[in-house]
C-alpha positions in Angstrom: 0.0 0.0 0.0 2.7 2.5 1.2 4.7 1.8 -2.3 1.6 2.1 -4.6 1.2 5.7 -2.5 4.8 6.8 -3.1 4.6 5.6 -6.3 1.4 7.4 -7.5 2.9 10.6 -5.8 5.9 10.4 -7.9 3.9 10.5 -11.3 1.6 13.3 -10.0 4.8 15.3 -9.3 6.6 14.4 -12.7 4.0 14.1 -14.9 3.1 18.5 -14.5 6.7 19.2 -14.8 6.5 17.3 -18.5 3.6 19.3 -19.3 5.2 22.4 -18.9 8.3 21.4 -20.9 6.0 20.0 -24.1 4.6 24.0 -23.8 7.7 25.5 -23.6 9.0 24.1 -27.1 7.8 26.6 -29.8 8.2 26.1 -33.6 10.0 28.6 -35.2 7.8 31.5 -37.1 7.3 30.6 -40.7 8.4 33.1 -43.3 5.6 35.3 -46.1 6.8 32.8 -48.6 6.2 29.6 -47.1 2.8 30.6 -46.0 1.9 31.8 -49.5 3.5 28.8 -51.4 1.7 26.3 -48.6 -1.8 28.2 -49.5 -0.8 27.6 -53.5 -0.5 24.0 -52.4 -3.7 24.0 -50.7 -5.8 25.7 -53.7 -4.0 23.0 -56.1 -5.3 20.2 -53.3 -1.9 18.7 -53.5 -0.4 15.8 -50.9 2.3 13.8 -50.0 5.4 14.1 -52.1 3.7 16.3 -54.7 3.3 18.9 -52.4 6.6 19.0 -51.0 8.2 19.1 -54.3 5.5 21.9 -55.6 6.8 23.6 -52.3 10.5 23.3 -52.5 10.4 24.7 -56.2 7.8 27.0 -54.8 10.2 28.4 -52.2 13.1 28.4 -54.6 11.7 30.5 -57.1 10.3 33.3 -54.5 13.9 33.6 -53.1 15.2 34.1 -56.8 12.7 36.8 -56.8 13.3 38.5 -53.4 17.5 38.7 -54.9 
């Protein structure tokens, strides 16, 4: 009884702490050009590796424009 109390205890204090790290973890903004070539990829209804290729080519050519 007395380990099955420790024990739960243990994961009450350890599971919050987890919590708050998973929150802390942000993804990095994404740029103007990678929001407007994933929209292009949404209005062509494009998936899977199809989509990441229209969005590498996508990205590649709005950088050539930017320079």
């Amino acid at each position: 009884m007395r380990n099955t109390l420790l024990a739960l205890l243990v994961i009450g204090l350890i599971a919050p702490g987890s919590a708050v790290l998973a929150q802390t973890k942000d993804k990095p903004a994404r740029s103007a050009a990678s929001l407007e070539c994933s929209k292009q990829a949404d209005d062509k209804n494009l998936h899977g590796k199809a989509r990441k290729s229209f969005r590498a080519k996508c990205l590649k050519s709005m950088k050539q424009k930017s320079t």
